[in-house]
TORKOL-4160 file (C-alpha; in steps of 0.2 Angstrom, whole numbers, padded with zeros to 4 digits, m for minus):
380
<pt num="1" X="0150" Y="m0091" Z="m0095"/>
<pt num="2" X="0156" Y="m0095" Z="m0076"/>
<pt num="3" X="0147" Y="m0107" Z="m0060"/>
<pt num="4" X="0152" Y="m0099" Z="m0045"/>
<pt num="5" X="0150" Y="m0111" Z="m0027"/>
<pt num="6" X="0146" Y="m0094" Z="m0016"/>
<pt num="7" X="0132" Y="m0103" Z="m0005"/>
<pt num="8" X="0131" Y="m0118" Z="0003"/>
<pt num="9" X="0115" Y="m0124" Z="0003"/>
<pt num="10" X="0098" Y="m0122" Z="m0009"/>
<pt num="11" X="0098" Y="m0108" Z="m0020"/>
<pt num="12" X="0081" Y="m0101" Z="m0015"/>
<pt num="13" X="0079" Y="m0087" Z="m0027"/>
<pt num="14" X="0088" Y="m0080" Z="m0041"/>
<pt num="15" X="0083" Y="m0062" Z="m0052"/>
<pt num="16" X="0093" Y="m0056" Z="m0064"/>
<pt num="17" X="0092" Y="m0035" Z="m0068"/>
<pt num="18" X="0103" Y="m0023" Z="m0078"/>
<pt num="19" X="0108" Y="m0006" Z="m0073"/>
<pt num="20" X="0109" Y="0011" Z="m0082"/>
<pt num="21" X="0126" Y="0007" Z="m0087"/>
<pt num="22" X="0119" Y="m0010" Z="m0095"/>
<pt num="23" X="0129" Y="m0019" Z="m0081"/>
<pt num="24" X="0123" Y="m0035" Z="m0076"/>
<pt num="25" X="0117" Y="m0038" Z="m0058"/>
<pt num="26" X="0112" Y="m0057" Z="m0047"/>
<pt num="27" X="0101" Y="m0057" Z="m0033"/>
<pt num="28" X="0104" Y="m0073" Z="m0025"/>
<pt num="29" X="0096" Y="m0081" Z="m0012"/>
<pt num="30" X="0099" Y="m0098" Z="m0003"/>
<pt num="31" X="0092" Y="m0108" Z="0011"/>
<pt num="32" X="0106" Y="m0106" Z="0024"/>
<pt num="33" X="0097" Y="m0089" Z="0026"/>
<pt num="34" X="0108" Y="m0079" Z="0014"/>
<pt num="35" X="0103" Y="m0065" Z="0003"/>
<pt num="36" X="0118" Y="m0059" Z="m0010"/>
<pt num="37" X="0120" Y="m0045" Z="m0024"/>
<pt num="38" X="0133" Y="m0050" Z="m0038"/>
<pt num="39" X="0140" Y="m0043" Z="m0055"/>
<pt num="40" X="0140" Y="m0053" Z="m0069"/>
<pt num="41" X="0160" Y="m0060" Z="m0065"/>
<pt num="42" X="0151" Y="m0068" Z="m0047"/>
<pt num="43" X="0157" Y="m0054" Z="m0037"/>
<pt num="44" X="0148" Y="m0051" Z="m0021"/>
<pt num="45" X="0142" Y="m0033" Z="m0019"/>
<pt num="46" X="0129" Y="m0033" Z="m0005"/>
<pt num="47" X="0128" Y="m0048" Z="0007"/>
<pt num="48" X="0116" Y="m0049" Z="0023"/>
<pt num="49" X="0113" Y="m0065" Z="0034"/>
<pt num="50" X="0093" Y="m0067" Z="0038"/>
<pt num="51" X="0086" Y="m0075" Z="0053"/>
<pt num="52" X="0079" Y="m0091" Z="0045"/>
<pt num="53" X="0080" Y="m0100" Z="0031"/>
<pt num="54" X="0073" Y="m0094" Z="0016"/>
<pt num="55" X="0063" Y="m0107" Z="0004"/>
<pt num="56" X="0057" Y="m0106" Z="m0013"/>
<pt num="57" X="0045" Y="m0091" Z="m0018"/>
<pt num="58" X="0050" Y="m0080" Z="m0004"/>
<pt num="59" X="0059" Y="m0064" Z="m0009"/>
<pt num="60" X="0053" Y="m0049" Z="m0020"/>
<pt num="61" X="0059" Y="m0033" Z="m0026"/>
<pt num="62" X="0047" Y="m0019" Z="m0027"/>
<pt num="63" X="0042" Y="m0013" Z="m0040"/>
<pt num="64" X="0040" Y="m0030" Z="m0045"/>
<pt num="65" X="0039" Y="m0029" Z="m0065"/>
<pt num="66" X="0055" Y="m0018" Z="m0064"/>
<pt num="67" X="0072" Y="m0027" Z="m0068"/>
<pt num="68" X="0083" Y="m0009" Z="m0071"/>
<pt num="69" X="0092" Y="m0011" Z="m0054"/>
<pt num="70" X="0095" Y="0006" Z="m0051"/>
<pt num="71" X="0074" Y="0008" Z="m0049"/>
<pt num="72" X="0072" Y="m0004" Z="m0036"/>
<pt num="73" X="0067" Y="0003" Z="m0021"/>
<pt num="74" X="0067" Y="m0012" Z="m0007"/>
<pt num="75" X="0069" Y="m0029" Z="m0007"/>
<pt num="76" X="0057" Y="m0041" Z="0004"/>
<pt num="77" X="0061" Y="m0059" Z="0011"/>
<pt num="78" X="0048" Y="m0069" Z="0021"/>
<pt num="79" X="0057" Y="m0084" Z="0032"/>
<pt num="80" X="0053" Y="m0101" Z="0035"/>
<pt num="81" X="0049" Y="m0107" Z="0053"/>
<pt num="82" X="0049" Y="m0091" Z="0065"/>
<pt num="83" X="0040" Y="m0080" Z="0050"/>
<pt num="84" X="0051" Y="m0066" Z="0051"/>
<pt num="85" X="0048" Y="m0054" Z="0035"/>
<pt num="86" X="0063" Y="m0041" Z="0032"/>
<pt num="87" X="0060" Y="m0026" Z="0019"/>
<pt num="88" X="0078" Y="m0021" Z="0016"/>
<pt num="89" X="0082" Y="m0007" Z="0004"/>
<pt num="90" X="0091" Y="m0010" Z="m0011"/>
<pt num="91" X="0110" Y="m0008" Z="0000"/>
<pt num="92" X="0101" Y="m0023" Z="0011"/>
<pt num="93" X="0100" Y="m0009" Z="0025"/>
<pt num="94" X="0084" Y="m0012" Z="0035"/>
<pt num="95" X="0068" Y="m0001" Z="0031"/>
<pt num="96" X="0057" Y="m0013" Z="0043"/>
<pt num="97" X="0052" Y="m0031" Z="0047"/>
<pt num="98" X="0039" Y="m0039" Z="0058"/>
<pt num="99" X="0038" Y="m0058" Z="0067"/>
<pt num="100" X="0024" Y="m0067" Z="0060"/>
<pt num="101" X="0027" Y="m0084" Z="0067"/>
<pt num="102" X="0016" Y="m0084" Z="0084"/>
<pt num="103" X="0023" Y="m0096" Z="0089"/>
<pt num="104" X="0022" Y="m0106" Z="0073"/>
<pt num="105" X="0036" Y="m0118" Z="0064"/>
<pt num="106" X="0026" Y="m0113" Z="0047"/>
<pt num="107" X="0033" Y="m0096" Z="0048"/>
<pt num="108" X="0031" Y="m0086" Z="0029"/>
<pt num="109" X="0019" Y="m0099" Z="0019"/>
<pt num="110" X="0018" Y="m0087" Z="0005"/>
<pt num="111" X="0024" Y="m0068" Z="m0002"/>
<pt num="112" X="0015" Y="m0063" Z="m0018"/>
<pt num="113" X="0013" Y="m0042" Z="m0026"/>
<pt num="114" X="0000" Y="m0035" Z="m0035"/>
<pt num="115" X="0003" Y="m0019" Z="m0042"/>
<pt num="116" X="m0015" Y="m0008" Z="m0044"/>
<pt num="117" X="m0010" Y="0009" Z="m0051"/>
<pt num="118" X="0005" Y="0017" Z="m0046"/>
<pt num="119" X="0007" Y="0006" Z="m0031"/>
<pt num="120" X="0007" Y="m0011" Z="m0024"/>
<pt num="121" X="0002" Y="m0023" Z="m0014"/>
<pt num="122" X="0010" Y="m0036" Z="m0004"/>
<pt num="123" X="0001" Y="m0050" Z="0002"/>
<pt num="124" X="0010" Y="m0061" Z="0016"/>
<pt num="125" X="0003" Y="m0080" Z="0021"/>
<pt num="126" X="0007" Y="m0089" Z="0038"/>
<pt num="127" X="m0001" Y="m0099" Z="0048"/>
<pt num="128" X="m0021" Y="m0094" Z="0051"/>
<pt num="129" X="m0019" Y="m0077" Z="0041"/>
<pt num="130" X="m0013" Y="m0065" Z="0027"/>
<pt num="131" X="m0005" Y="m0049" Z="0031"/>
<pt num="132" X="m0009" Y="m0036" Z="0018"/>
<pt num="133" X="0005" Y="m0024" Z="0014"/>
<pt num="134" X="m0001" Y="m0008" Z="0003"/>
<pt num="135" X="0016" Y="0000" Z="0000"/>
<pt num="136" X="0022" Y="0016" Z="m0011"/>
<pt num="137" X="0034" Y="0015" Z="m0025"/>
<pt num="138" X="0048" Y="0021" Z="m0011"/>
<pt num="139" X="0042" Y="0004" Z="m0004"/>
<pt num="140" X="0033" Y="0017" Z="0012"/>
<pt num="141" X="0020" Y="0008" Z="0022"/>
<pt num="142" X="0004" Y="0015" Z="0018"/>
<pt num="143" X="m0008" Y="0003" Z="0026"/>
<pt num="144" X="m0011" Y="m0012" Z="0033"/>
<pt num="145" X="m0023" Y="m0027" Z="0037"/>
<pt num="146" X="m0021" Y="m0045" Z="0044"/>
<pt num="147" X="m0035" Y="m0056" Z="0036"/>
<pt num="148" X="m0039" Y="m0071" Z="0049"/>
<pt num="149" X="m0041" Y="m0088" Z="0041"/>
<pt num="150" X="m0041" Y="m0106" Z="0048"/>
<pt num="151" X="m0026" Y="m0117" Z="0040"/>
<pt num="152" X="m0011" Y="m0111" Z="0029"/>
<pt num="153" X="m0014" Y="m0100" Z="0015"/>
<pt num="154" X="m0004" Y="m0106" Z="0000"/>
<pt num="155" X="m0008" Y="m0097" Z="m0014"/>
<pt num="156" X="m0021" Y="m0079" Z="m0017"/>
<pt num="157" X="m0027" Y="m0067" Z="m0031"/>
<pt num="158" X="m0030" Y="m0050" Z="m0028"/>
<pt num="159" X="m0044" Y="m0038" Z="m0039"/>
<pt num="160" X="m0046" Y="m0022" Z="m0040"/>
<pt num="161" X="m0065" Y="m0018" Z="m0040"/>
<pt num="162" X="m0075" Y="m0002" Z="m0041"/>
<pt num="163" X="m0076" Y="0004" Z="m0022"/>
<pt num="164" X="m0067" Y="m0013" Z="m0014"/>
<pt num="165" X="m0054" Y="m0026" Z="m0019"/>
<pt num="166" X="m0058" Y="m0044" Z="m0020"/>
<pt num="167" X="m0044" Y="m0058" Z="m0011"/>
<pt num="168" X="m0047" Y="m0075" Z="m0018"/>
<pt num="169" X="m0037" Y="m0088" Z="m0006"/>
<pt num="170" X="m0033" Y="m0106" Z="m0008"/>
<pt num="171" X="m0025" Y="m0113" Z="0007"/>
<pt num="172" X="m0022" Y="m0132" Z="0017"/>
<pt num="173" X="m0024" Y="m0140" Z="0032"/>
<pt num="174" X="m0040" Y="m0137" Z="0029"/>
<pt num="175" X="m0041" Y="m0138" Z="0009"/>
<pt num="176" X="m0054" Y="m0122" Z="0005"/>
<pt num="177" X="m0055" Y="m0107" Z="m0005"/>
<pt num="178" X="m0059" Y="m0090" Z="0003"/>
<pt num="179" X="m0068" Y="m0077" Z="m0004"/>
<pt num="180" X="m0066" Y="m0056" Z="0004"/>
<pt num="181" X="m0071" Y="m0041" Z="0000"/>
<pt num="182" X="m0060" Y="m0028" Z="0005"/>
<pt num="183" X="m0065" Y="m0012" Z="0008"/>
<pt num="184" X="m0054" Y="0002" Z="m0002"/>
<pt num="185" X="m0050" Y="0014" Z="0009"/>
<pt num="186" X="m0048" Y="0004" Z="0027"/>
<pt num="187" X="m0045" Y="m0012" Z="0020"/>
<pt num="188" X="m0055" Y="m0019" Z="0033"/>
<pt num="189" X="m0066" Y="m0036" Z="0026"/>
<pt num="190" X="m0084" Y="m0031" Z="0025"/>
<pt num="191" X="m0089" Y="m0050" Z="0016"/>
<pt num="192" X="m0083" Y="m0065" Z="0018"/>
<pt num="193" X="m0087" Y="m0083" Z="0010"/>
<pt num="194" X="m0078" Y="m0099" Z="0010"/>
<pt num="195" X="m0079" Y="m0117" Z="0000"/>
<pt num="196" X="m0072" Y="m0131" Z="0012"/>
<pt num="197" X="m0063" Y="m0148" Z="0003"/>
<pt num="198" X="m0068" Y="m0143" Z="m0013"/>
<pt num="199" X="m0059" Y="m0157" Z="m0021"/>
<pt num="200" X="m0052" Y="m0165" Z="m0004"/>
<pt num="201" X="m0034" Y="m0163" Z="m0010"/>
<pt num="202" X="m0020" Y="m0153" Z="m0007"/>
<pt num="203" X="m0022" Y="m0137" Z="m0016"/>
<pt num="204" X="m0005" Y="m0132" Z="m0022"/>
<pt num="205" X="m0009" Y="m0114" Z="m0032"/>
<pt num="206" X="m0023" Y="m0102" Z="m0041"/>
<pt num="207" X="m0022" Y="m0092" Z="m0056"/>
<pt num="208" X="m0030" Y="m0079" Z="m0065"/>
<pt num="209" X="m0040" Y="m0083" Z="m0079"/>
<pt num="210" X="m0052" Y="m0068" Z="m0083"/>
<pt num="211" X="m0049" Y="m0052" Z="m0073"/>
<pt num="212" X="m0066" Y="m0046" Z="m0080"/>
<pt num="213" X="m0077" Y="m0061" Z="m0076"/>
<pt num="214" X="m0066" Y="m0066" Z="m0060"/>
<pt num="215" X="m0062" Y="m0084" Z="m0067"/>
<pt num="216" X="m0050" Y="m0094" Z="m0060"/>
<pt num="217" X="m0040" Y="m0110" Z="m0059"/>
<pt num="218" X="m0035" Y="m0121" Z="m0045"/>
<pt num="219" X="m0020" Y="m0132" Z="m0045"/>
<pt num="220" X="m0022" Y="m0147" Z="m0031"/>
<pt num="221" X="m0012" Y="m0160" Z="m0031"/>
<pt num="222" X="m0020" Y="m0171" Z="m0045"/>
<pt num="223" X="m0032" Y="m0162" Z="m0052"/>
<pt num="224" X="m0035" Y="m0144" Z="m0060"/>
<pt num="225" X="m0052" Y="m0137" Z="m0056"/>
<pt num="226" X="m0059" Y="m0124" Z="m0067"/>
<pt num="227" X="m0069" Y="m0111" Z="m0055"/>
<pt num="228" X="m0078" Y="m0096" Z="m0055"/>
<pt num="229" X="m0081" Y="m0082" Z="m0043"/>
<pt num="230" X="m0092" Y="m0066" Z="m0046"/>
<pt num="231" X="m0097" Y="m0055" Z="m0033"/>
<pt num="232" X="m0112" Y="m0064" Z="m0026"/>
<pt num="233" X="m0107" Y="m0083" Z="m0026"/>
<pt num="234" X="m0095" Y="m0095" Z="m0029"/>
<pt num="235" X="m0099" Y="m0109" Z="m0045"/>
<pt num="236" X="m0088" Y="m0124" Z="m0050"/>
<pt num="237" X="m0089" Y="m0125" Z="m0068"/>
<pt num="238" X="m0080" Y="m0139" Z="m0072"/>
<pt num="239" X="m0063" Y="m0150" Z="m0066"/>
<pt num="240" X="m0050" Y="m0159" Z="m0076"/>
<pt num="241" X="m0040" Y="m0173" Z="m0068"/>
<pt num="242" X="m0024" Y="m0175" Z="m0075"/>
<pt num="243" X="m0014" Y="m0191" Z="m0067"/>
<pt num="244" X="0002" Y="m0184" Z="m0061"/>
<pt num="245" X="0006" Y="m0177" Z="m0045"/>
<pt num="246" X="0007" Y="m0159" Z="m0042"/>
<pt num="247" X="0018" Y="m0154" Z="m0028"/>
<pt num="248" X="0020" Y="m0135" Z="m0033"/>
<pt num="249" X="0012" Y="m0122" Z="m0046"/>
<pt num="250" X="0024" Y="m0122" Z="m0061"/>
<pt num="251" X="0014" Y="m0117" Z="m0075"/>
<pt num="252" X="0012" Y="m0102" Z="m0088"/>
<pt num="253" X="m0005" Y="m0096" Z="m0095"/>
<pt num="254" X="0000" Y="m0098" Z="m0114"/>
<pt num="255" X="m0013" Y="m0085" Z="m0125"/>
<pt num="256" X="m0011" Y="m0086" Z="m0144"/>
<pt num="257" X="m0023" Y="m0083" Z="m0161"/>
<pt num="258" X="m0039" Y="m0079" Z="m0144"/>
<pt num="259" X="m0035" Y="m0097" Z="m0137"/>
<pt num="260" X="m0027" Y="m0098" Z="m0119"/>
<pt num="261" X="m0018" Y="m0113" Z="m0115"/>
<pt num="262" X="m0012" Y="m0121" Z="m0099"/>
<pt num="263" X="0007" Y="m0126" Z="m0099"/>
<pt num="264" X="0007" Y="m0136" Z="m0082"/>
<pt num="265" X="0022" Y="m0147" Z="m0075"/>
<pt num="266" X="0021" Y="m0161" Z="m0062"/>
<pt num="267" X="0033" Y="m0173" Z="m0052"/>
<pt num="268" X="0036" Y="m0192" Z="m0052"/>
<pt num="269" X="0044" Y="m0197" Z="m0037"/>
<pt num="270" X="0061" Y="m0193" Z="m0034"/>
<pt num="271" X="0069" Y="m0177" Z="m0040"/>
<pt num="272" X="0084" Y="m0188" Z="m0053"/>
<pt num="273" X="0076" Y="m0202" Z="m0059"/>
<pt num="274" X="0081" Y="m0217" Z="m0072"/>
<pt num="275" X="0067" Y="m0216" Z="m0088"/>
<pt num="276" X="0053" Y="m0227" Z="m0081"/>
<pt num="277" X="0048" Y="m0213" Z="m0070"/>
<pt num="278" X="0047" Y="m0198" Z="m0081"/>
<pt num="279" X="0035" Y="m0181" Z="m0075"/>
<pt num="280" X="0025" Y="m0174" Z="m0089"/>
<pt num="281" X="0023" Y="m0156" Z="m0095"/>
<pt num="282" X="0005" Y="m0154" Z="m0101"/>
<pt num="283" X="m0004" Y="m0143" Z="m0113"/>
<pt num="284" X="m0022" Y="m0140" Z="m0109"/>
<pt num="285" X="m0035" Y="m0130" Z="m0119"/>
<pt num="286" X="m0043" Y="m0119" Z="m0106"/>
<pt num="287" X="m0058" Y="m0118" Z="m0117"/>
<pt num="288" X="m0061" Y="m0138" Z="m0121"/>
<pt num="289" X="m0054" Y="m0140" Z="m0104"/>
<pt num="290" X="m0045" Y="m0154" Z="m0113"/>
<pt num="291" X="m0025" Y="m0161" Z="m0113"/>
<pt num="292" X="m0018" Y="m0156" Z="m0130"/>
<pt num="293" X="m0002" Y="m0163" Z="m0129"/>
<pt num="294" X="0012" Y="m0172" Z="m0115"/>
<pt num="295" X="0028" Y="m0172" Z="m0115"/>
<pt num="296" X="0038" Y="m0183" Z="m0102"/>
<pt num="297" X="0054" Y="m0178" Z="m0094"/>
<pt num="298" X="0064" Y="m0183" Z="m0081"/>
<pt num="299" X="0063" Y="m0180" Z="m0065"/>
<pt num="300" X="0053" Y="m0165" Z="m0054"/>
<pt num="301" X="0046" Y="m0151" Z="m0065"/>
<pt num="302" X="0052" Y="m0137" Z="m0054"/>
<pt num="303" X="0054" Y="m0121" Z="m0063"/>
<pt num="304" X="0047" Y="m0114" Z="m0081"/>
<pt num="305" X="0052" Y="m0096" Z="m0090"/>
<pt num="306" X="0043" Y="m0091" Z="m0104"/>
<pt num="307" X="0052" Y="m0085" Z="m0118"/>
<pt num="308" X="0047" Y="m0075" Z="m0135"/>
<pt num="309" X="0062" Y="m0075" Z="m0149"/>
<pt num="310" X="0057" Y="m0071" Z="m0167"/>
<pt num="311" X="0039" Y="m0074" Z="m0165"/>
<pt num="312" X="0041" Y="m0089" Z="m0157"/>
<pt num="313" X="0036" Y="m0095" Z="m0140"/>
<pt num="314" X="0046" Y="m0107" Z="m0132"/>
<pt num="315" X="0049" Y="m0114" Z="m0112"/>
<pt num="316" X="0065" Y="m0116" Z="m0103"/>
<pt num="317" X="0061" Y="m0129" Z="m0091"/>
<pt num="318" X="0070" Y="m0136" Z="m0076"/>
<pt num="319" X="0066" Y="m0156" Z="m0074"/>
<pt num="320" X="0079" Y="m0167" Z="m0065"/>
<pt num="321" X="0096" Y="m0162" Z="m0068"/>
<pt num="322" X="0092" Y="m0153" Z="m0084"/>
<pt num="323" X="0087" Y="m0138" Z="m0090"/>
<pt num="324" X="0077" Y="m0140" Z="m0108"/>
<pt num="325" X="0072" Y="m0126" Z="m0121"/>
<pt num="326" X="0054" Y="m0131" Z="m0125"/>
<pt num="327" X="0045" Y="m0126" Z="m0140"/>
<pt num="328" X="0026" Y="m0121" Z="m0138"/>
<pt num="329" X="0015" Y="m0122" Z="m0154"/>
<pt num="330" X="0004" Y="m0133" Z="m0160"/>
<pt num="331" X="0011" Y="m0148" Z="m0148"/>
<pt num="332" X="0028" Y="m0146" Z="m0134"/>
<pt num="333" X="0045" Y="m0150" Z="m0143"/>
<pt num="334" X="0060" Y="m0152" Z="m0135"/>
<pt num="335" X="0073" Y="m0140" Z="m0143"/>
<pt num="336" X="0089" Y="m0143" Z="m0133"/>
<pt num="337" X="0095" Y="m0150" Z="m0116"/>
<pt num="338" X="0107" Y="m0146" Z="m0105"/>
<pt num="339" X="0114" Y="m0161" Z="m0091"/>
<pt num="340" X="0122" Y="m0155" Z="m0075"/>
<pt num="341" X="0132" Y="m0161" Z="m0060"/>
<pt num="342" X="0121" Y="m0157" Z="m0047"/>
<pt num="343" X="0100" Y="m0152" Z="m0049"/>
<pt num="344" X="0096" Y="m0134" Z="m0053"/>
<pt num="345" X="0084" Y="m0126" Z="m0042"/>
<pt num="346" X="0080" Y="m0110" Z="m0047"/>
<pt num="347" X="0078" Y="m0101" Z="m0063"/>
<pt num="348" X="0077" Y="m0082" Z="m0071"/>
<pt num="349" X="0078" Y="m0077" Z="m0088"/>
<pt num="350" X="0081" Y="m0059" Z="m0094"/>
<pt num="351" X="0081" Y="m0051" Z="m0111"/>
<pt num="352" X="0092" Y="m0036" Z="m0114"/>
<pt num="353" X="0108" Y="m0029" Z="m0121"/>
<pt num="354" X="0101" Y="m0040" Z="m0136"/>
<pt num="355" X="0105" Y="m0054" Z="m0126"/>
<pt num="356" X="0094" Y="m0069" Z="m0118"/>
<pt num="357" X="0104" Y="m0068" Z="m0102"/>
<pt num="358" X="0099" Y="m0087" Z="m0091"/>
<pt num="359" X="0102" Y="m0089" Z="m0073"/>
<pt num="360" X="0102" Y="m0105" Z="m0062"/>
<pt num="361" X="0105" Y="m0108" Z="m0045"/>
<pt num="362" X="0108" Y="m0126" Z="m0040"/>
<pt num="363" X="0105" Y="m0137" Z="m0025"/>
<pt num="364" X="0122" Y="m0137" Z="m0018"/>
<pt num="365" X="0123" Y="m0120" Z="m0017"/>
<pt num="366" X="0131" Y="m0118" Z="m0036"/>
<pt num="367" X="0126" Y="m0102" Z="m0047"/>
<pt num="368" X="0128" Y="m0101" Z="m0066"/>
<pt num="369" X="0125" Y="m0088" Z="m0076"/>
<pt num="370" X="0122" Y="m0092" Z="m0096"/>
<pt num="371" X="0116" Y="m0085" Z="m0111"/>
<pt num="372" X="0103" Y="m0091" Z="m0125"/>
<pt num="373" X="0113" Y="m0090" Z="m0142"/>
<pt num="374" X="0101" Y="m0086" Z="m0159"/>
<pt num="375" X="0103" Y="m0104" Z="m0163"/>
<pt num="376" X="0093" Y="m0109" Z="m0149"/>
<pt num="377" X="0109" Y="m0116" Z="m0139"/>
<pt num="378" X="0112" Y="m0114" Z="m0120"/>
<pt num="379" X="0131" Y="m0108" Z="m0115"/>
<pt num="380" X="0136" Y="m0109" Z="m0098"/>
C-alpha cells in the first residue's frame, strides 16, 4: 500500500472511516495548520487551511465512536498559540468557532468528547479554564459553560450523576486536581474542591477506572497515582513509581478474566535513539498496584491502538522509528516490527471490509496507509 508526502510538517491527527459504499476515507491533519479529506489512493477531497498550528490530540469528529463517514456531522479542531476552535461540517464548511487565547500563547491545551445519552459533550482546555460544549448529534450548540481554573488544564473526566455531572481536572502550572459538580440543566458549578501538588510533578493525563465508584488514575511525569473521588471528598489510596519519564498519556486500560491492567509507555530522551537508551512499555496490575511485566523499545513511546484478532489482544505501538505489533497476555511480546525513514507520528487503526486497515502519519509530513495481514505482518 502507497506513502503519500501531501504536508509538510507534523502530522497531527490521523482517522480512518469507511463510507456506505465501503470506501475508504483519511482525515489528516498536520502542524502547518492543515486539515485534509483523502480516499484511499491519497487523493485530497476536502482541504481547509486553519489559523494556527494544530498539535497532537486536537481534532474530533462528532459523533465520536462513529467511523461510517457519511454519519459525521462536524468536525472540530482546537489551535495552538491564539486558541482558535473551528467546528466545521463534514464539507469543512464553517458551522462556528470561537477565540479562546485572551491573549495567551497556550492557546487549545486540550479537546476531549463524552457522549451521555444521545448527545455529547465537548470539553475545551486553555489557559485558566474549560469551555464546556453540550452539542446535538447535528453537532447544534445547545449549551454552554466556561469553568474558571488557575493553570493549564491537561487532561478531565466527565460523569454523568443523578441530578448533576461531575468534571474531574488535572491541570499544570500549578500541578492540582479539580473536582466540580455541575449542575444538569444550567451547567452552572454549584461545588467546587481542589488538591494542589498532589505529587509536585507534572501531571501528564487522567483515566477512568471505575465509573460507578469515581476511581481514577493519574499520569504525572514519573509516577502513576491511584485516586479516588466520591461525591463528598477526595482520598489518595495509593501511588506507584515507575522510573521512566512520562511526557504524554499513551496507555490503554487492558480488562481480561475480571483483572484490569494498565499498559502504559514512556520516553528516554531523544525521540531515535541507539540501544543503551531504550523507553519501556509497562504492564501494571491495577489491583496489586504492581509492574507485571517491561518491555524496552527504542526510542519515544508515542502512540498505542488496541487491537482484538481471533480472541487475541494485541498493541500496535509507535516507538522511534518503528511501529511494533505487541502481544498482550500473560507478559508483552513483541510480534513484528516495522523500521521507517523518517519517525511516525500519529496512528489509527480500523477494522472493516474484513480488513485491519493501519494508518500513519510521519513527522515530515509523510502519510501511509497499510494493512494488518492474518499472519500478523504489517504492509505498507
Amino acid at each position: 500500500m502507497p506513502l503519500w508526502r501531501l504536508f509538510d510538517d507534523i502530522i497531527a491527527f490521523s482517522r480512518l472511516y469507511l463510507k456506505n459504499t465501503n470506501e475508504l476515507r483519511m482525515l489528516i491533519a498536520s502542524y502547518d495548520r492543515n486539515l485534509k479529506l483523502l480516499d484511499r489512493e491519497g487523493q485530497v477531497l476536502q482541504r481547509c487551511i486553519l489559523k494556527a498550528p494544530i498539535e497532537h490530540g486536537r481534532v474530533l469528529t462528532i459523533p465520536t465512536t462513529q467511523r461510517n463517514w457519511d454519519n459525521i456531522a462536524c468536525i472540530i479542531v482546537g489551535c495552538t498559540r491564539n486558541g482558535y476552535l473551528s467546528f466545521l461540517d463534514k464539507n469543512f464548511n464553517s458551522k462556528f468557532s470561537e477565540d479562546l487565547s485572551r491573549n495567551s500563547f497556550v492557546g487549545v491545551s486540550l479537546l476531549k468528547s463524552k457522549p451521555i445519552r444521545e448527545k455529547e459533550f465537548v470539553i475545551v482546555g486553555s489557559k485558566d479554564r474549560i469551555n464546556l460544549y453540550l452539542i446535538n448529534q447535528s453537532c447544534e450548540l445547545e449549551k454552554k459553560a466556561v469553568i474558571p481554573l488557575v493553570g493549564v488544564p491537561t487532561d478531565t473526566l466527565l460523569y454523568e450523576l443523578k441530578d448533576q455531572y461531575l468534571l474531574i481536572t488535572v491541570q499544570k502550572n500549578p500541578t492540582g486536581v479539580n473536582y466540580f459538580l455541575l449542575e444538569k440543566n444550567t451547567l452552572e458549578t454549584i461545588d467546587k474542591r481542589s488538591v494542589s501538588d498532589i505529587i509536585n510533578q507534572t501531571i501528564v493525563g487522567v483515566m477512568n477506572l471505575d465509573s460507578y465508584n469515581k476511581r481514577f488514575l493519574i499520569i504525572a511525569k514519573n509516577k502513576l497515582l491511584w485516586a479516588f473521588f466520591d461525591n463528598n471528598a477526595v482520598k489518595i489510596e495509593s501511588k506507584l513509581t515507575i522510573n521512566s519519564n512520562i511526557e504524554w498519556k499513551c496507555g490503554s486500560i487492558i480488562e481480561t478474566d475480571n483483572k484490569k491492567n494498565l499498559i502504559m509507555g514512556s520516553q528516554v530522551g531523544l525521540n531515535e535513539l541507539k540501544k543503551k537508551n531504550l523507553s519501556v512499555l509497562y504492564m501494571i496490575d491495577l489491583t496489586t498496584k504492581t509492574i507485571i511485566d517491561e518491555l524496552k523499545l527504542p526510542g519515544w513511546i508515542k502512540k498505542m491502538r488496541i487491537l482484538n484478532i481471533d480472541s487475541g489482544i494485541y498493541s500496535l505501538i509507535l516507538a522511534g522509528k518503528r511501529i511494533f505489533l505487541v502481544q498482550i497476555g500473560e507478559s508483552l511480546k513483541e510480534i513484528t516490527n516495522n523500521k521507517f525513514d523518517s519517525v511516525p507520528w500519529s496512528l489509527d487503526i480500523l477494522q472493516g471490509n474484513k480488513k485491519v486497515y493501519v494508518l500513519i502519519g510521519f513527522s515530515n509530513g509523510e502519510v501511509a496507509l497499510g494493512e494488518l495481514t492474518t499472519n500478523l505482518e504489517l504492509r505498507i
